[in-house]
Backbone as numpy.savetxt, mean C-alpha at the origin, in Angstrom:
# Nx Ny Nz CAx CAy CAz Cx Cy Cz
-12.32 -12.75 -7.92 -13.26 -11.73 -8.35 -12.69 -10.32 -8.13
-11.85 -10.03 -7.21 -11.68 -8.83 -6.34 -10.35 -8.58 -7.45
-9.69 -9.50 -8.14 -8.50 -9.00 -8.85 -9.29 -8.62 -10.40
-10.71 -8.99 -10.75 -11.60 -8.61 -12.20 -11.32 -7.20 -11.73
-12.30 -7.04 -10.88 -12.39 -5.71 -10.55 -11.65 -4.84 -10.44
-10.26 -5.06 -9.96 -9.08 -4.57 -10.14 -8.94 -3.88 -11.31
-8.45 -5.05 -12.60 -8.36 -5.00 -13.86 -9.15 -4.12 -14.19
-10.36 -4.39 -14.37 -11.48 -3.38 -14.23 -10.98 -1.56 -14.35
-10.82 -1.22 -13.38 -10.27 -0.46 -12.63 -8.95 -0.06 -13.33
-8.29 -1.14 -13.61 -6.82 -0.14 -14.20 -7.71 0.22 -15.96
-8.33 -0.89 -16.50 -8.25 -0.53 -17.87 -9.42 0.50 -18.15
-10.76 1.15 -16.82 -11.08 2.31 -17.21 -10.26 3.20 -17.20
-9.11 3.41 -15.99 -8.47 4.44 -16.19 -7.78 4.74 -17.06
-7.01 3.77 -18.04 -6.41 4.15 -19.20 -7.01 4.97 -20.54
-7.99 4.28 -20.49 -9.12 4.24 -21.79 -10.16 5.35 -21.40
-10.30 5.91 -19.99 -11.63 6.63 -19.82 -11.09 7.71 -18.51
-9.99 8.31 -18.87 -9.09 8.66 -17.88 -9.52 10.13 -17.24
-11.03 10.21 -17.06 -11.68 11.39 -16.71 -11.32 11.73 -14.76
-11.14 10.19 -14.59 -10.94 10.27 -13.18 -9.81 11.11 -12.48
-8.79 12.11 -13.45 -7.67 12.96 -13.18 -8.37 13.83 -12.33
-9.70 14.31 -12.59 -9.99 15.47 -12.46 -10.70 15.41 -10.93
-9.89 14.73 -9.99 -10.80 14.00 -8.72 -9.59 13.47 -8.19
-8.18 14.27 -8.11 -7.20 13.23 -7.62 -7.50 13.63 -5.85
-8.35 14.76 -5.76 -7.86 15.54 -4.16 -8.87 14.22 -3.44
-9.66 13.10 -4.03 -10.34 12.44 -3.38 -9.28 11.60 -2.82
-8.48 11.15 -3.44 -7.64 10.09 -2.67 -7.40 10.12 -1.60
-7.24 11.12 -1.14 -7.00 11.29 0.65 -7.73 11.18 1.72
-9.25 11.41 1.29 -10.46 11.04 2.06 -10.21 9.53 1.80
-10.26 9.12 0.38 -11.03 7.06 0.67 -9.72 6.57 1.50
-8.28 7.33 1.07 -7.38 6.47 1.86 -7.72 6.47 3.68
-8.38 7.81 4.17 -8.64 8.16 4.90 -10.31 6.96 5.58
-10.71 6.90 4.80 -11.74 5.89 4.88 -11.03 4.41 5.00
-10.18 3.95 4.09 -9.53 2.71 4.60 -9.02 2.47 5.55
-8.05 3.44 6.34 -7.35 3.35 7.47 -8.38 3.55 8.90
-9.80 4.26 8.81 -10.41 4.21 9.87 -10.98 2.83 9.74
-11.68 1.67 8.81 -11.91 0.62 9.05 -10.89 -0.32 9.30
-9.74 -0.20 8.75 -8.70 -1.22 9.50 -8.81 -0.85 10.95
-8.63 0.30 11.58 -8.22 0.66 12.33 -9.60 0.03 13.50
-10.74 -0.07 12.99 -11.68 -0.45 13.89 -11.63 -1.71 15.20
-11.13 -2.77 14.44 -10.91 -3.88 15.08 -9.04 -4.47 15.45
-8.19 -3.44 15.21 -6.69 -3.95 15.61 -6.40 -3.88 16.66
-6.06 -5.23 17.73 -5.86 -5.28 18.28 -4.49 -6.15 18.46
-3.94 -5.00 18.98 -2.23 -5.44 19.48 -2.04 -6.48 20.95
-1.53 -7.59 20.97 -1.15 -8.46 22.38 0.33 -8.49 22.57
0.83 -7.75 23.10 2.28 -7.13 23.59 2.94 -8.75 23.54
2.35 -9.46 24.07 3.28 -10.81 23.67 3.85 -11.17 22.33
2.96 -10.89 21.53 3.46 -11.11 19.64 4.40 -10.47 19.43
4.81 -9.24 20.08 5.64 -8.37 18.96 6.84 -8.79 19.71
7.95 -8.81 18.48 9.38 -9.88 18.37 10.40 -8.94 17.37
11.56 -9.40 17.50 12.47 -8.43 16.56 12.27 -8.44 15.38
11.37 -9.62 14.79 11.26 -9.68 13.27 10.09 -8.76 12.78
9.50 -8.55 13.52 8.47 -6.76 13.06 9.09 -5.93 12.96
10.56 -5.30 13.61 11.80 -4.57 13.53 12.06 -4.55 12.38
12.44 -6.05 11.89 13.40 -6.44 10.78 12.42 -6.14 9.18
11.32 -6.64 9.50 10.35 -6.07 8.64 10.49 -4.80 7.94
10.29 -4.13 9.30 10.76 -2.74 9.21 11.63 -1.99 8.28
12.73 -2.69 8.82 13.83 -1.96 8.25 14.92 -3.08 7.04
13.45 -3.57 6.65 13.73 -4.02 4.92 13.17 -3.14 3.99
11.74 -2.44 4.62 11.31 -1.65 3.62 11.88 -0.45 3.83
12.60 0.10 4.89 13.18 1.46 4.65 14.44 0.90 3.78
15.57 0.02 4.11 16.51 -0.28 2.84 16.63 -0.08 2.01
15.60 -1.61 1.78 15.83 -2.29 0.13 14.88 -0.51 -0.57
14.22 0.32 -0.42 13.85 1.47 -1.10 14.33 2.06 -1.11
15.54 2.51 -0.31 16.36 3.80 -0.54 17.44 2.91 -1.44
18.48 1.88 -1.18 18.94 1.75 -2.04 18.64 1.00 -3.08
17.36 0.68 -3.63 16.94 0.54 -5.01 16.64 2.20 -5.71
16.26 2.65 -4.89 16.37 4.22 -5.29 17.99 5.01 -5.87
18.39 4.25 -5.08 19.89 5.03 -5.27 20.66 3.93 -6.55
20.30 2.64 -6.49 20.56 2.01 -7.50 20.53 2.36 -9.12
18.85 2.68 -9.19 18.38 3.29 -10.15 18.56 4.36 -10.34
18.79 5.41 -10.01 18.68 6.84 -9.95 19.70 6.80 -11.30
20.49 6.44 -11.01 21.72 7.34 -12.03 21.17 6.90 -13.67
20.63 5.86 -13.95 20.00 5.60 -15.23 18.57 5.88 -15.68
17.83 5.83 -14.75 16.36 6.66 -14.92 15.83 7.09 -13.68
15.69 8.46 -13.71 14.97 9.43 -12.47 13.47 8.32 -12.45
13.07 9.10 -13.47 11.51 8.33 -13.59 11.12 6.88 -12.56
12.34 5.92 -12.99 11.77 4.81 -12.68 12.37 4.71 -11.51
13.20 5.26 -11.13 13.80 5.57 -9.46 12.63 5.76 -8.37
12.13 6.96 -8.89 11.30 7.38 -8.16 9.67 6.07 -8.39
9.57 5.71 -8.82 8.15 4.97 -9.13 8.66 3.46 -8.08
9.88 3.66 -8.25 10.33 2.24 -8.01 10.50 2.16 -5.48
11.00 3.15 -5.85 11.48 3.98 -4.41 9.45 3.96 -3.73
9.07 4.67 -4.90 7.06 4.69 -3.68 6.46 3.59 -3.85
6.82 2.70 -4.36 6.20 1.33 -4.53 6.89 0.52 -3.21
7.78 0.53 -2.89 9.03 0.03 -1.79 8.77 0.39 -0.57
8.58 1.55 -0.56 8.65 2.05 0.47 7.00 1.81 1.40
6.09 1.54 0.55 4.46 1.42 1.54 4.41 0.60 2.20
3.66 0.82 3.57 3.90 -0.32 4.42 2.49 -1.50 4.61
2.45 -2.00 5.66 1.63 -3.34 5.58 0.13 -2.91 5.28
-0.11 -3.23 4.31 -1.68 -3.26 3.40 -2.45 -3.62 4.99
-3.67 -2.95 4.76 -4.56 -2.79 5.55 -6.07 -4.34 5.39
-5.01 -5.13 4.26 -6.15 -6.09 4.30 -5.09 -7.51 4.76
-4.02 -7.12 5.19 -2.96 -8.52 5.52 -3.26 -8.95 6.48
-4.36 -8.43 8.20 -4.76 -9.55 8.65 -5.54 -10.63 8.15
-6.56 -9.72 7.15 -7.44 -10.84 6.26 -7.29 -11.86 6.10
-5.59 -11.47 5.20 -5.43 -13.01 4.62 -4.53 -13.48 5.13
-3.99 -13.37 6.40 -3.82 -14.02 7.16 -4.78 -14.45 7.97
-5.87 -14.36 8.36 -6.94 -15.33 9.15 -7.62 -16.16 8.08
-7.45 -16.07 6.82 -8.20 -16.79 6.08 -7.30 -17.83 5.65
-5.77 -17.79 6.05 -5.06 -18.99 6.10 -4.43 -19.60 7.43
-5.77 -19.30 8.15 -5.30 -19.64 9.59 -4.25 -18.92 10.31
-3.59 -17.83 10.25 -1.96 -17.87 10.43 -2.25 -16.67 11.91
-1.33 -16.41 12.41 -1.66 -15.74 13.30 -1.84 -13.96 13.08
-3.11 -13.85 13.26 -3.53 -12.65 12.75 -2.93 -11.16 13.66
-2.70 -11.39 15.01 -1.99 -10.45 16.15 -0.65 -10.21 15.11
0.25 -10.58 14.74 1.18 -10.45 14.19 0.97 -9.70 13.28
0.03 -9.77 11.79 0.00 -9.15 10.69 -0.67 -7.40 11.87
-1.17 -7.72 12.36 -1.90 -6.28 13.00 -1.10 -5.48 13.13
0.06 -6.12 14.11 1.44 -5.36 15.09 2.00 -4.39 13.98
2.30 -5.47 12.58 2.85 -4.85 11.59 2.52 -4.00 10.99
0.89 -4.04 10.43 0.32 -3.06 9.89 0.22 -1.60 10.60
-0.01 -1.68 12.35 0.15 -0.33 12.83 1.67 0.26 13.06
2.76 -1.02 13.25 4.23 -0.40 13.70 4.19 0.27 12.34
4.15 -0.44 10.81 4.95 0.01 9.51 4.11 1.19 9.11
2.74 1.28 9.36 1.61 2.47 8.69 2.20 3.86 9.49
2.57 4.03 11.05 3.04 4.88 11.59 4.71 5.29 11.21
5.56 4.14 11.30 6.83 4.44 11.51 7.29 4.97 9.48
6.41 4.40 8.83 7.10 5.16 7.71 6.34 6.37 7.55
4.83 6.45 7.79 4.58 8.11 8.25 5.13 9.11 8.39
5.57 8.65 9.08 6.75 9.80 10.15 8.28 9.74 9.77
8.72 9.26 9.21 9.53 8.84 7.69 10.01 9.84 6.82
8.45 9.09 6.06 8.65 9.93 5.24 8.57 11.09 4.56
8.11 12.02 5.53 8.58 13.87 5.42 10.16 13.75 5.27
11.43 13.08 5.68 12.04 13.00 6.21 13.12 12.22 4.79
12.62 11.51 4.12 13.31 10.73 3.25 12.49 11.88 1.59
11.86 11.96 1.62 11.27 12.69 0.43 11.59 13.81 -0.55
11.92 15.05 0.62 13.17 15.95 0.64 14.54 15.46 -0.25
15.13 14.39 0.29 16.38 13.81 0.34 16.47 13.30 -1.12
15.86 12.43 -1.58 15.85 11.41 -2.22 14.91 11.90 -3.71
13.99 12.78 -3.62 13.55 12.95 -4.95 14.00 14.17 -4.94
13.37 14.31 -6.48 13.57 15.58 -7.35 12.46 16.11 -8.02
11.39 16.38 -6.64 9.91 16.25 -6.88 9.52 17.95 -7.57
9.01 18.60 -8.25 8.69 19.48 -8.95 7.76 20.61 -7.75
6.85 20.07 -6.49 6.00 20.11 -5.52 6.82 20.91 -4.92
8.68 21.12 -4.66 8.78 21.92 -3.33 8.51 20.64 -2.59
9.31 19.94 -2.39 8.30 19.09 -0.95 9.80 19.47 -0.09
9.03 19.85 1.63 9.72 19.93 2.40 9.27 18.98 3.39
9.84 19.13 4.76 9.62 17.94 5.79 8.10 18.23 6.21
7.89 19.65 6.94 6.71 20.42 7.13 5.40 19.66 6.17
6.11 20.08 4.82 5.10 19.91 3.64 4.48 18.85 3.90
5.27 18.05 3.85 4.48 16.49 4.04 4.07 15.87 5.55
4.87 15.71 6.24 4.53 15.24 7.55 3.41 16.02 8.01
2.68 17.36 7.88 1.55 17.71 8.46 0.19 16.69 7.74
0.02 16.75 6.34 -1.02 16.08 5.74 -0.57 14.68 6.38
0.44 14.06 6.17 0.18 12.76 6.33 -0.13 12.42 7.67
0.72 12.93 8.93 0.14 12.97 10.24 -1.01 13.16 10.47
-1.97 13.94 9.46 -3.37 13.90 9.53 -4.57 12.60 9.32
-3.66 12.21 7.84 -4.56 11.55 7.32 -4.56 9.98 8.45
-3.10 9.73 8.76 -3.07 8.59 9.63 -3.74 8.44 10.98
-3.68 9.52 11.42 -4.09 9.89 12.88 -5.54 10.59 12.95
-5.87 10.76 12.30 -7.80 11.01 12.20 -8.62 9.79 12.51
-8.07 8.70 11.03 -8.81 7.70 11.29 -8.77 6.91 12.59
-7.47 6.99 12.90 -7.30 5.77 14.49 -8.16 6.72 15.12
-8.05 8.14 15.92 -8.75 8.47 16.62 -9.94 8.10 16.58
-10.70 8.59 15.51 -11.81 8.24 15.38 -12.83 6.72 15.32
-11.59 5.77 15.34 -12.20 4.71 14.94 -11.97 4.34 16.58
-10.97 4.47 17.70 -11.05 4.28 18.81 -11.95 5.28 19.70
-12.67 6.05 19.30 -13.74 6.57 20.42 -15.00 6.16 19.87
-15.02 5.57 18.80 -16.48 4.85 18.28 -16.65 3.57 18.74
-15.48 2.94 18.88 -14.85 1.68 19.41 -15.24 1.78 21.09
-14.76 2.61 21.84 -14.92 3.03 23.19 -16.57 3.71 23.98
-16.78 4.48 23.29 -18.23 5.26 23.20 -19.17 4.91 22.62
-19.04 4.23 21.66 -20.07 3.92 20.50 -20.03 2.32 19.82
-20.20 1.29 21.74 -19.97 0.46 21.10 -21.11 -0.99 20.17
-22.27 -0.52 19.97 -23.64 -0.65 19.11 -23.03 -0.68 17.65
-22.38 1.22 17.45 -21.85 1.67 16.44 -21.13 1.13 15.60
-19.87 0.67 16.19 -18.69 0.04 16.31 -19.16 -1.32 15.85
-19.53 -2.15 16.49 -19.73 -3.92 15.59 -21.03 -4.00 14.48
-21.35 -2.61 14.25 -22.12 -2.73 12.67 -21.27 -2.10 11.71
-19.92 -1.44 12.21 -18.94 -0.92 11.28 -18.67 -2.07 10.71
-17.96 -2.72 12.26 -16.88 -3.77 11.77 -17.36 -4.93 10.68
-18.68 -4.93 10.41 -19.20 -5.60 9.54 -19.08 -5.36 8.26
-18.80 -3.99 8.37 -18.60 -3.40 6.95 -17.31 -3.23 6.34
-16.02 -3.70 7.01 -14.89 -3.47 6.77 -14.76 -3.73 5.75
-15.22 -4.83 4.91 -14.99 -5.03 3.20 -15.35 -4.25 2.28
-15.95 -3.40 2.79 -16.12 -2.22 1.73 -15.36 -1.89 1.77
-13.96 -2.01 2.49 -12.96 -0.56 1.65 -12.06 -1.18 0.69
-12.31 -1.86 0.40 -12.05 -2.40 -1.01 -12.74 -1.96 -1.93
-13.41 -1.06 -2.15 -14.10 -0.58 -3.74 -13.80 1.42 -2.81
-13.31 1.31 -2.00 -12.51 3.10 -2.13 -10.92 2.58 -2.74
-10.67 1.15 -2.16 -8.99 1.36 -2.82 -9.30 1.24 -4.45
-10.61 0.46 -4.89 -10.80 0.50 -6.45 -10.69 1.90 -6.91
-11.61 2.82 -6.52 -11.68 4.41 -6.72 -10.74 4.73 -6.97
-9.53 4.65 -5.67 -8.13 5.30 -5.37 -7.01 4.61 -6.72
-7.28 3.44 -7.39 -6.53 3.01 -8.05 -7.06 3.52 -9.59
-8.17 3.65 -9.97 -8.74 4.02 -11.27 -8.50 5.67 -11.20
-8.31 6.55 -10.23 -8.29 7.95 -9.89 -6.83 7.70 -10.55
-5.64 7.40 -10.04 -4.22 6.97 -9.67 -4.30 6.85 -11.36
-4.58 6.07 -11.78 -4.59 5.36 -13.13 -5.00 6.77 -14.23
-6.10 7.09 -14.26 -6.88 8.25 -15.08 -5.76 9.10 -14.74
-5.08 9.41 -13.52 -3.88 10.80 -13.61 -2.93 10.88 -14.54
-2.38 9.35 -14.27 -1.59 8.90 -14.68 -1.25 8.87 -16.32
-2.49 8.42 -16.61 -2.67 8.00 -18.34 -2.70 9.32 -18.75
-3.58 10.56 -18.43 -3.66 11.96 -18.94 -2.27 12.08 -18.97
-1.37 12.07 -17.95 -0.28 12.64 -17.65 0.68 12.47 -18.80
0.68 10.60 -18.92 1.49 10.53 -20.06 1.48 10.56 -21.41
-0.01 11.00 -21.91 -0.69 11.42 -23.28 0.20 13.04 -23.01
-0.25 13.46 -21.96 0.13 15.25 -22.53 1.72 15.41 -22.43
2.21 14.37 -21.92 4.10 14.97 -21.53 4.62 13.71 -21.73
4.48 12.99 -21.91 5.68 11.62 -22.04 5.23 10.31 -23.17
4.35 11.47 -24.71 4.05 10.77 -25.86 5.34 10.15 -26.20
6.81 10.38 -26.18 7.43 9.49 -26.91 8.07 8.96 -25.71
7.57 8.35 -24.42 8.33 7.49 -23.65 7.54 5.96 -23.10
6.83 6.04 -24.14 5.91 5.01 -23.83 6.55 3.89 -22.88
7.79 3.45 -22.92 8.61 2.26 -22.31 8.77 2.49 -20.99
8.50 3.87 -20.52 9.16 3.78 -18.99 7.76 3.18 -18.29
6.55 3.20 -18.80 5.31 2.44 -18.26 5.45 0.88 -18.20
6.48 0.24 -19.49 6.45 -0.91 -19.37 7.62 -1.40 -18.30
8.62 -0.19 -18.33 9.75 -1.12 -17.17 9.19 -0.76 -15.74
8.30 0.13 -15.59 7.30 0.26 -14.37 6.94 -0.76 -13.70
5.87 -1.27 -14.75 5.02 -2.82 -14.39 6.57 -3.68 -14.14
7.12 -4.06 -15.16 8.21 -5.41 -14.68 9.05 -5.18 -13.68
9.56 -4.00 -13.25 10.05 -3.88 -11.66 8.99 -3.72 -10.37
7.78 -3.56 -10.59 7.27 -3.67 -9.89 6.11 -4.67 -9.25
6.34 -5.52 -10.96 6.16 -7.21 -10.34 7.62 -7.84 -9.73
8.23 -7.43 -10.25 9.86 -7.98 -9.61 9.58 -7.74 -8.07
9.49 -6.72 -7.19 9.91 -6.35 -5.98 8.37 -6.83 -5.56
7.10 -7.04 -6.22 6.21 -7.57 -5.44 7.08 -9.36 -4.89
7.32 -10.04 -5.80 7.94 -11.13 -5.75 9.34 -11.32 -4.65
9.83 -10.25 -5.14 10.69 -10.37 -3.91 10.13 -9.95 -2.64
9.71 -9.15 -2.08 9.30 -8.88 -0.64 8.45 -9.61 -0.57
7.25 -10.33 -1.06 7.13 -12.49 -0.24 7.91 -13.03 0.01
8.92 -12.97 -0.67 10.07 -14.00 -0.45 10.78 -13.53 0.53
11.19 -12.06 0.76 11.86 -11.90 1.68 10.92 -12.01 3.29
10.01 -11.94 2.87 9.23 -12.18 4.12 9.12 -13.33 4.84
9.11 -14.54 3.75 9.11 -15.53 4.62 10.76 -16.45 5.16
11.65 -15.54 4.34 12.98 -15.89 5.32 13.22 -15.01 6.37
12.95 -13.88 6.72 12.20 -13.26 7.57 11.74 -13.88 8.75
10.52 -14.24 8.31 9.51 -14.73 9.60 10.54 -16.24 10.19
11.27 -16.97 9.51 11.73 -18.31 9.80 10.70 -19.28 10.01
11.06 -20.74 10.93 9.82 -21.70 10.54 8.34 -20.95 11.45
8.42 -19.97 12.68 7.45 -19.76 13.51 5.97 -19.28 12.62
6.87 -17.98 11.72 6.08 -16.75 11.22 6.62 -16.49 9.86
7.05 -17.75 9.21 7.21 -17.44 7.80 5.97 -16.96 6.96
4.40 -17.33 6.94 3.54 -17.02 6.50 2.87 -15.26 6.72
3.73 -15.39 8.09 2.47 -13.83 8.60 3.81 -12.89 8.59
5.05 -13.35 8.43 5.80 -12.08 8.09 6.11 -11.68 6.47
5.88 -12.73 5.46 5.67 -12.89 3.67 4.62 -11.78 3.90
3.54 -12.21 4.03 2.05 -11.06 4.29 2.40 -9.72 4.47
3.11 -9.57 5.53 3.01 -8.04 5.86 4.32 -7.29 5.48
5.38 -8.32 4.58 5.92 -7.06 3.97 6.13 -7.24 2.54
5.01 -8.23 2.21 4.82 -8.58 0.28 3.70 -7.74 0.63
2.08 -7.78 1.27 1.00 -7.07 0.83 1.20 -5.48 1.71
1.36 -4.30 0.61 1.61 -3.27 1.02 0.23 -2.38 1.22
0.10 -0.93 1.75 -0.42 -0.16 1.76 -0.82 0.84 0.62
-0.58 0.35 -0.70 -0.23 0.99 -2.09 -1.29 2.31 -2.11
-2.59 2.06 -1.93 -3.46 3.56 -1.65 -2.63 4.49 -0.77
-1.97 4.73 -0.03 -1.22 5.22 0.89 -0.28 6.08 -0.16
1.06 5.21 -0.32 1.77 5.42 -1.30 1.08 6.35 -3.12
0.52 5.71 -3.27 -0.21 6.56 -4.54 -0.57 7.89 -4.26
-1.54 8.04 -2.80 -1.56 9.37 -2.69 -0.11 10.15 -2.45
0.54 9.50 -1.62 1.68 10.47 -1.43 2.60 10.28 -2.95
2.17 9.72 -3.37 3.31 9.97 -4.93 2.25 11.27 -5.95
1.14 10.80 -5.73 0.53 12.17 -6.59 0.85 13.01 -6.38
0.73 13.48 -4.59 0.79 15.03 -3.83 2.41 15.47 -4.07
3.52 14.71 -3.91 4.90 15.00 -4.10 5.64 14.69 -5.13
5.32 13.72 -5.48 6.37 13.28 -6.66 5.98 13.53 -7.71
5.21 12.91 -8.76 4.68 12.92 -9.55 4.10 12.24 -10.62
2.60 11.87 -11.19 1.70 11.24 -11.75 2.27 9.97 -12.45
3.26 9.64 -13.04 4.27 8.50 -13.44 4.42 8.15 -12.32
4.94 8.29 -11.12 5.49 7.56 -10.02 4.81 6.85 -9.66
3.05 6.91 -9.45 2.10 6.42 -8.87 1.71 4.99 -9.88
2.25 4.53 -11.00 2.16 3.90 -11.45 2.91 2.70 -10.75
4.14 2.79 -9.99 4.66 1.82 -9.04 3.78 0.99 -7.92
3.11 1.70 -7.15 2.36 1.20 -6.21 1.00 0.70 -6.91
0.55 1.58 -8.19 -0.48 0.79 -9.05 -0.07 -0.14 -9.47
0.78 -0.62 -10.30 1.02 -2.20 -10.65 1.39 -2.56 -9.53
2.13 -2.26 -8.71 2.44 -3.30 -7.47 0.94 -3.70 -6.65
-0.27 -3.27 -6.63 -1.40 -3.71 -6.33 -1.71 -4.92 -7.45
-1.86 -4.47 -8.68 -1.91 -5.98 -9.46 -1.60 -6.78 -8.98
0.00 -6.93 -9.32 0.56 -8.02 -8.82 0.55 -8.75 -7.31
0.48 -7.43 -6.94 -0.12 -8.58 -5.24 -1.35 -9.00 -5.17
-2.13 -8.27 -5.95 -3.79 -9.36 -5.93 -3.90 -10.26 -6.80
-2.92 -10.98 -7.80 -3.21 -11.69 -8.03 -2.37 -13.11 -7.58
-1.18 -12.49 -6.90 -0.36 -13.55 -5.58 -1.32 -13.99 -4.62
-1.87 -12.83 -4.24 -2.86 -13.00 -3.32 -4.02 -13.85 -3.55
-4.86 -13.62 -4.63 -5.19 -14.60 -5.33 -5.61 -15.83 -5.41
-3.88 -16.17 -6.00 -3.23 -17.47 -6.10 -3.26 -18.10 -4.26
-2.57 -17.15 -3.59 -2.93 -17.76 -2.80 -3.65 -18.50 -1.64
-5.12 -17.62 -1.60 -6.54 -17.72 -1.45 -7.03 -18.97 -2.46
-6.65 -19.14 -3.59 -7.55 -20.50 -4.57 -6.61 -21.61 -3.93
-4.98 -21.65 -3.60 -4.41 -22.79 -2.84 -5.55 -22.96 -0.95
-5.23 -22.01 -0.61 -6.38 -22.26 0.67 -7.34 -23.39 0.34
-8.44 -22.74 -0.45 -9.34 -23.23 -0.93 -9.26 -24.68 -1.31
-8.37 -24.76 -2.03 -8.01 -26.40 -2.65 -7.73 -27.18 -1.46
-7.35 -27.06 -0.79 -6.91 -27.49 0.68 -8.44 -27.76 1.21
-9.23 -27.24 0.90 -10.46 -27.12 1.96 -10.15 -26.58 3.57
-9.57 -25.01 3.13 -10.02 -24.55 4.23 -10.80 -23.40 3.90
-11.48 -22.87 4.96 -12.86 -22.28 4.90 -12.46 -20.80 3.94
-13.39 -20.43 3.01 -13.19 -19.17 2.80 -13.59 -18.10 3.19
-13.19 -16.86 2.88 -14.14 -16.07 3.70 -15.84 -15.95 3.74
């Protein structure tokens, strides 16, 4: 259902692409997603192992040099290809890791080591690596994003601590932030589509090699995840560096790069919800419990 809605979602924005005019929202709902993940993560110092490291530093890699790969034949798709790569563990990968039994401490570890450590990143790689139109400097970026990351945890740990009544009628609500990442993706989408009606009428193709590299690298980072994890944590290390943070990424490709780029981390959400999906209806067939 959650991938209709999706669809949903990409094909108003093409067709009804009013949502340009509302990109400064992205930063609040992303800002809203990261305080409900942030409600219930809890880290057990025993889980974390070198392969959260290694995690790590597949997605700083394989993005800089697919970036540098591409670069010399299309800027465009360099860059779309580079912010799709680079987002770190999606804020719904304990989910589906507890909904396939797997060990959920693990997908957590990942989601807070990778949400912080490319944070702080990427002021740092952005500069370097694009040829963003924005002026982006280190300053430029690392202040907003240090914001947007570090608001929500605060806030979601003194509601957690002080407000704890507050706190387990949130945590009930954590599935709502799935219809702000809908927002954040139809916003993303409507920029996007204006963008390439008013400036890139005769490049219609770089939208289509968009989508097919960015089902490509959804496909590969599962795969690399679960040679990764080996036999312990092949399931919960696939998870957290196939399902990314793409709301994350989209905003920071609007604010720096630019409205084409954000189309990377938008199809790369497709394609992971409907892996994802796929692999929620195998659960199921199995008869194990759904959510």
């Amino acid at each position: 259902m959650k991938t209709v809605i999706l669809l949903v979602a990409i094909i108003a924005g093409i067709f009804f692409p009013y949502g340009h005019n509302y990109v400064y929202l992205i930063r609040y709902f992303l800002m809203m997603m990261l305080f409900f993940s942030f409600l219930d993560v809890k880290i057990v110092k025993e889980i974390v192992s070198l392969i959260h490291f290694e995690i790590l530093a597949a997605i700083i890699f394989t993005s800089v040099v697919l970036y540098l790969l591409i670069k010399p034949f299309n800027v465009i798709l360099a860059q779309a290809v580079f912010i799709a790569a680079i987002a770190p563990t999606a804020i719904g990968a304990p989910v589906v890791v507890s909904l396939k039994k797997g060990n959920v401490e693990f997908a957590a570890f990942s989601l807070l080591l990778n949400n912080v450590a490319i944070a702080f990143l990427l002021p740092f790689l952005l500069p370097i690596l694009t040829n963003s139109s924005a002026g982006v400097s280190i300053v430029k970026v690392l202040i907003p994003i240090l914001i947007t990351i570090s608001v929500p945890f605060a806030v979601a740990q003194i509601i957690k601590f002080l407000l704890p009544k507050i706190w387990s009628r949130l945590v009930g609500w954590k599935d709502s932030s799935f219809f702000f990442l809908m927002g954040t993706v139809y916003i993303a989408i409507s920029d996007a589509s204006n963008y390439i009606r008013t400036e890139l009428t005769a490049n219609y193709g770089i939208v289509f090699l968009i989508a097919l590299t960015s089902a490509l690298l959804c496909i590969f980072y599962f795969t690399l995840g679960w040679f990764l994890g080996g036999k312990k944590f092949a399931f919960e290390a696939s998870q957290s560096l196939g399902q990314k943070n793409n709301a994350f990424t989209i905003w920071v490709s609007l604010l720096f790069i630019s409205p084409v780029a954000t189309l990377g981390p938008v199809f790369y959400v497709l394609a992971q919800n409907v892996y994802i999906s796929w692999e929620l209806y195998n659960t199921n067939s199995v008869h194990v419990s759904p959510e």
